[in-house]
N, C-alpha and C positions, 0 to 999 in steps of 0.2 A: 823204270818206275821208282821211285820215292815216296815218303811220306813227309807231310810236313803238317806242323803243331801249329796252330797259333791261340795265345792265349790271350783273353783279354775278359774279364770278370762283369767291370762295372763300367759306369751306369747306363740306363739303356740310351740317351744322346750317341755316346761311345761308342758300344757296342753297337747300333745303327749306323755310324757310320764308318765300320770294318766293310759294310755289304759291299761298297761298290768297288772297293781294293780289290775283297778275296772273290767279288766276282769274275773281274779283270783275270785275275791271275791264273783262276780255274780253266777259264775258255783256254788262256795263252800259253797252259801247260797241262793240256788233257792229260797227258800220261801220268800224271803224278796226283799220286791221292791225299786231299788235303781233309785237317780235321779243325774242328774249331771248341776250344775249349772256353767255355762260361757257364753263368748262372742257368741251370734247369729250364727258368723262369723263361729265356727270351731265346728259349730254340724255336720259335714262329717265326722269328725273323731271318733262317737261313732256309726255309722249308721252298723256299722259290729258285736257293742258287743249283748251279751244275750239280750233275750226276755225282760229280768226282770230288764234293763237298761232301764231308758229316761231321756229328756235332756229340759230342761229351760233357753232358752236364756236371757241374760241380757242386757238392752239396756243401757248400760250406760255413752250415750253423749246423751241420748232423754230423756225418762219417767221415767229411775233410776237414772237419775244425781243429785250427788248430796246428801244432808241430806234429802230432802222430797221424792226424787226418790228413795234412796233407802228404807226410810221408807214405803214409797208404795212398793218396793220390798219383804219390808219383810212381808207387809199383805199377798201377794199373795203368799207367803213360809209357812205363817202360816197355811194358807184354806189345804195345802196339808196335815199335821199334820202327820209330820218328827216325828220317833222316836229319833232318833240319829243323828247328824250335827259333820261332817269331814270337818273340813278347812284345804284345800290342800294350801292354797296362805299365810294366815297370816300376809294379808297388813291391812289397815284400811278401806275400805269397807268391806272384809271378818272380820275384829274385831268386827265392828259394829253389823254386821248382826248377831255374834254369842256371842255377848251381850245380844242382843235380846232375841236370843234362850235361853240363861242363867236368864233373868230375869222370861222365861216362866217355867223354872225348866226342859227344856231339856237338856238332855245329851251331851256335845262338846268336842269334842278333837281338837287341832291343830296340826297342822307340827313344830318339832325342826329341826332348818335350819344347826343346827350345825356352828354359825358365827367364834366360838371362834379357833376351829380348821383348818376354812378354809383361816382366818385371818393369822396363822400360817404358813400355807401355800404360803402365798402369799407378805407375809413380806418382806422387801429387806435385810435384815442381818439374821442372824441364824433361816433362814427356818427349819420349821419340816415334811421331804417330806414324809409322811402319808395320805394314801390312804384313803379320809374320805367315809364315810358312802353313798350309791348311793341314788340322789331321788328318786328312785322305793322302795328304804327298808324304807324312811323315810316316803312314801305316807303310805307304811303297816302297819309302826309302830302307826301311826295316828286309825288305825282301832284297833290295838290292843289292844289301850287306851279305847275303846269305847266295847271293851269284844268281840271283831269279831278278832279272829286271821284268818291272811289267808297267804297261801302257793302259793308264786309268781308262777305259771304255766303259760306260754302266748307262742304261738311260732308267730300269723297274727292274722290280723284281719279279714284273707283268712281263717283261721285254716290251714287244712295242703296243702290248695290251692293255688292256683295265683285269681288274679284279672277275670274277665270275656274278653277276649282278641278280642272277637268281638267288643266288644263296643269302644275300642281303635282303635281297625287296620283300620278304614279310617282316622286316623291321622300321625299313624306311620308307614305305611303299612306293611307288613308282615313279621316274625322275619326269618324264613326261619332259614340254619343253621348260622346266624351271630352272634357274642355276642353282646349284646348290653351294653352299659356302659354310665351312666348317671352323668355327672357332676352338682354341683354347687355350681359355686364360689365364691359365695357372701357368706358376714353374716353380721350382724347389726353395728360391729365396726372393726376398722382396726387394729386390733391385734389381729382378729380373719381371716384374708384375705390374703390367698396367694399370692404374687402379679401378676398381671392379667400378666405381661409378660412373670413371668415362668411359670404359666398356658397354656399359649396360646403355651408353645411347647411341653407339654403335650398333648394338644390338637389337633396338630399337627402331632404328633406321631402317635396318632390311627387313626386319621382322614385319613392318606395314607395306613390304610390297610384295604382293601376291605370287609375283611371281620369280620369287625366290624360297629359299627354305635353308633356314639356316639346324646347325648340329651341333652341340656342345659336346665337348672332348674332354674328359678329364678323370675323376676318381677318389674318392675317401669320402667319409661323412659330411667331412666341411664346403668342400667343394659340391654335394651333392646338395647339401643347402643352401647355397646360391644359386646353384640350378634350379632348384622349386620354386626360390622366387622370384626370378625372371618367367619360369612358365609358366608361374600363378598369371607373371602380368600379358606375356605376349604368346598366348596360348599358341598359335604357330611353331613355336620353338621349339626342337627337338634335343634334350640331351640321350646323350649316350652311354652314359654311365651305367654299370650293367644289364646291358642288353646287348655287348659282342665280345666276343676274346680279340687276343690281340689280332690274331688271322686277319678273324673278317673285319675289324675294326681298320684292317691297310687295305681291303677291299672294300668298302667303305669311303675312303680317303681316295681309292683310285678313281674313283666317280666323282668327287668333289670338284668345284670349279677353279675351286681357290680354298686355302687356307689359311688363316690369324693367327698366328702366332707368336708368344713371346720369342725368347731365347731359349729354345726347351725343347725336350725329347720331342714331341710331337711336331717342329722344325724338321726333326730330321724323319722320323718315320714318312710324313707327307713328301718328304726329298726322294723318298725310293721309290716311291709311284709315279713319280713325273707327273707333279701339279705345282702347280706357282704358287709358294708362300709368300705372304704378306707378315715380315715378321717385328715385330719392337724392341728397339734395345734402348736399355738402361745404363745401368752402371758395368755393363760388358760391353764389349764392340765388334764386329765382323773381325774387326782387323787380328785377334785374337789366333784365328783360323778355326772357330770352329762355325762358319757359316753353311747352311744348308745345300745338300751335294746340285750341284747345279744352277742354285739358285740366285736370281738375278740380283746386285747391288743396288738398283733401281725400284726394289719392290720393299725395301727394307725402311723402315720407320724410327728415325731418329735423331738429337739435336747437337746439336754442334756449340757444346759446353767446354770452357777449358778444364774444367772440373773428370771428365769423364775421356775413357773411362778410366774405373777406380780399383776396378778387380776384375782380374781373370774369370769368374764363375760366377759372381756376383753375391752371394753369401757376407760380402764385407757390410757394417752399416754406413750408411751416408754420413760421411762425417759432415756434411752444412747442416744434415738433418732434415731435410724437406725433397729427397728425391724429386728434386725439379727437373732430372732427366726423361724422367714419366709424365709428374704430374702437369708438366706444361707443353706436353703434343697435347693437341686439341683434337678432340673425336673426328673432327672434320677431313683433318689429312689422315688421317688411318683411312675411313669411308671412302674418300678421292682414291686412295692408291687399291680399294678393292675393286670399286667402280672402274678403275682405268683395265683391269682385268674381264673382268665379267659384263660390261659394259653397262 
């Protein structure tokens, strides 16, 4: 038996899609006890893997902040006495920590991000549009460094289930023969963000058929003000903004028929339940590798600009200035590619 670390901090996209790696790996090396160190915030998201998972939150704006915090992180990394340390993040808390590890003469491998190629990618003159390497093979390859090869198997964190639907149905009430279809249309920068107007007739569209039920996904003040006012208008609509933690909000998602989504954590959270995302890119592209774990290239929503894409993460502004990446898919084919799902 062994112990093995893997660290990865941020953000939750990320850190959602470690699951289906350190799932793999768990099953493929029962004897060895793996531990997952991140944010407090997203231990939800390991609470479905093997026995032989657990998770060490890190508090790192209280008692790990910092050079003395994380060196008191690392005492309390050392008592557990790690065979082997996988750095999924490769920032400078994660370097430190696995300096540490290296002065103790433990074993480390980190993540290659692949910059040089995605660089490439994203250039604005002679792009090279190659499909890089997905974060799921570069999480493995990290193991592979470390003499642990494992074989990506993941379908949920359900296995071949749904969520537990009692524990939701006094939120959502009952699915009955409806589809249900989960939107959400935010993401952290606006070259990742449909624009809420042609969303909203998107939105519009299913919300007039009965026999569907749509869910809004999202979170903060602003966002929950646009939710009000779509539900002001299409009182059918459901948002979800506090009314589930993140738990039941992936059991939730497991029931879903389909879900909309930008380029965005919620991409990947709906990836670990085993449902078909419908997703849009902007000024990011699949080809990036950070598409959704399973998810069909067929289901993805986007145009074929020489312009795009322009940044890995999308946070860059548009230098034409008119996000014509977005603003010219027509509500139509989002609708078409939900439709072709859900029927």
């Amino acid at each position: 038996m062994a112990r093995i670390l893997i660290i990865r901090f941020s953000a939750l996209g990320d850190v959602a899609m470690t699951i289906p790696v350190i799932h793999s790996l768990a099953v493929q090396y029962p004897q060895h006890e793996i531990t997952v160190l991140s944010r407090a915030v997203w231990q939800p998201l390991f609470q479905g893997l093997p026995a032989n998972v657990g998770f060490v939150g890190a508090d790192l704006t209280g008692k790990h902040k910092g050079l003395w915090g994380l060196n008191s992180l690392y005492s309390e990394l050392k008592a557990m006495h790690f065979a082997y340390i996988a750095d999924f993040h490769h920032v400078l808390r994660s370097k430190y920590l696995c300096l540490r590890f290296r002065l103790a003469n433990k074993p480390v491998a980190s993540i290659c991000k692949g910059r040089a190629g995605k660089k490439k990618l994203v250039r604005r003159h002679d792009k090279v549009m190659e499909n890089q390497k997905s974060s799921f093979r570069r999480y493995a390859d990290v193991f592979e460094k470390l003499g642990l090869p494992v074989l990506l198997n993941f379908s949920s964190i359900y296995g071949e289930g749904k969520g537990n639907f009692a524990e939701i149905e006094p939120v959502t009430g009952p699915k009955e023969n409806q589809k249900w279809i989960g939107i959400a249309p935010f993401a952290k920068h606006r070259g990742k963000i449909y624009p809420l107007e042609l969303q909203e007739q998107v939105i519009a569209h299913f919300a007039a058929n009965p026999k569907v039920k749509v869910f809004l996904f999202g979170g903060g003040k602003s966002e929950q003000d646009v939710f009000d006012a779509w539900i002001a208008k299409y009182p059918s609509v459901v948002s979800m903004i506090g009314k589930l933690n993140m738990r039941t909000e992936l059991n939730l998602m497991s029931h879903l028929d389909v879900m909309l989504s930008m380029d965005s954590a919620n991409m990947h959270l709906a990836s670990l339940v085993n449902i078909p995302v419908v997703s849009i890119w902007g000024a990011t592209h699949p080809y990036a590798g950070f598409m959704g774990w399973k998810q069909l290239p067929v289901n993805t929503v986007q145009l074929d600009l020489s312009c795009r894409p322009c940044s890995v993460y999308g946070q860059k502004p548009c230098w034409r200035g008119d996000y014509a990446c977005l603003r010219d898919i027509k509500p139509e084919q989002v609708i078409a590619k939900i439709e072709g799902i859900v029927g």
